[in-house]
N, C-alpha and C positions, 0 to 999 in steps of 0.2 A: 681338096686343098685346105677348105676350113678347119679338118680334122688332124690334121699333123702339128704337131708342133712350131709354134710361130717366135720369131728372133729378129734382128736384124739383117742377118746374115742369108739365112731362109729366105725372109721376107726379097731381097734382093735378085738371090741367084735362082729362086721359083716364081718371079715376074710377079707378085703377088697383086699387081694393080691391073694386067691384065688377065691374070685369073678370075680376079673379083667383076671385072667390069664383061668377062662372058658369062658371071652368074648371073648378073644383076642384066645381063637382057640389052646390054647398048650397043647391040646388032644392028643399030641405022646411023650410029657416026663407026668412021673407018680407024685403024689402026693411028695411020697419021693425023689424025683429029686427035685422037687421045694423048699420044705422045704432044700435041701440041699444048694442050691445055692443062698437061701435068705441071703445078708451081711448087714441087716441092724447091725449098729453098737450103735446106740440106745435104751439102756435101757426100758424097759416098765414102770416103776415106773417115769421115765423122762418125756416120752408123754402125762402121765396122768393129768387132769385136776384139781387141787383144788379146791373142792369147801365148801369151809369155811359158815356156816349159822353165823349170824351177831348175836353176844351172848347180845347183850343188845337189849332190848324190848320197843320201843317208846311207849309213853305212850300215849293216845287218848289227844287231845288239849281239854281245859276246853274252856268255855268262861266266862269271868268274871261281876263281879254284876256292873253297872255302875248305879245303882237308886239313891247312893248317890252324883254322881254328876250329875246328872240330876234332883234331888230336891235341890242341892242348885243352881244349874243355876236356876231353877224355883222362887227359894225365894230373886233372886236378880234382876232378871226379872220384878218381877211381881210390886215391890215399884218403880222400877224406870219406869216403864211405869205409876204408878198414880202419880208419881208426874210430870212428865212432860204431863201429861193431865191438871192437876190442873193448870200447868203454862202457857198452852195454852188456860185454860178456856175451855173446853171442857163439 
């Protein structure tokens, strides 16, 4: 029980104060001894964890069309490389 992961939550629902107290050997006061002499002062509803699920839902990422600027880079491209060939005489 030392070796697991400890929380509040754990802590609560794996009795962790009667775990601890049959390591620790207090085999000569009873169950109801313990339970009496427990002062936690701490509410249960206090310890407990919130855990909220995130109420809006992302949406998958698109990717978008870029054909239209990649044919007009192409159709400005393509004139001004013939005329700078014509003006080199190429």
């Amino acid at each position: 029980f030392l070796t697991h992961h400890l929380d509040a939550e754990n802590s609560v629902d794996m009795n962790l104060p009667v775990q601890l107290s049959s390591l620790l050997d207090f085999s000569h006061q009873s169950k109801e001894n313990l339970e009496f002499l427990d002062m936690r002062t701490m509410d249960l509803q206090e310890i407990q964890v919130n855990m909220n699920s995130p109420k809006t839902i992302e949406k998958p990422k698109q990717l978008k069309d870029i054909s239209v600027w990649l044919w007009t880079v192409l159709l400005l491209i393509i004139p001004v490389e013939r005329i700078l060939s014509k003006y080199k005489k190429q």
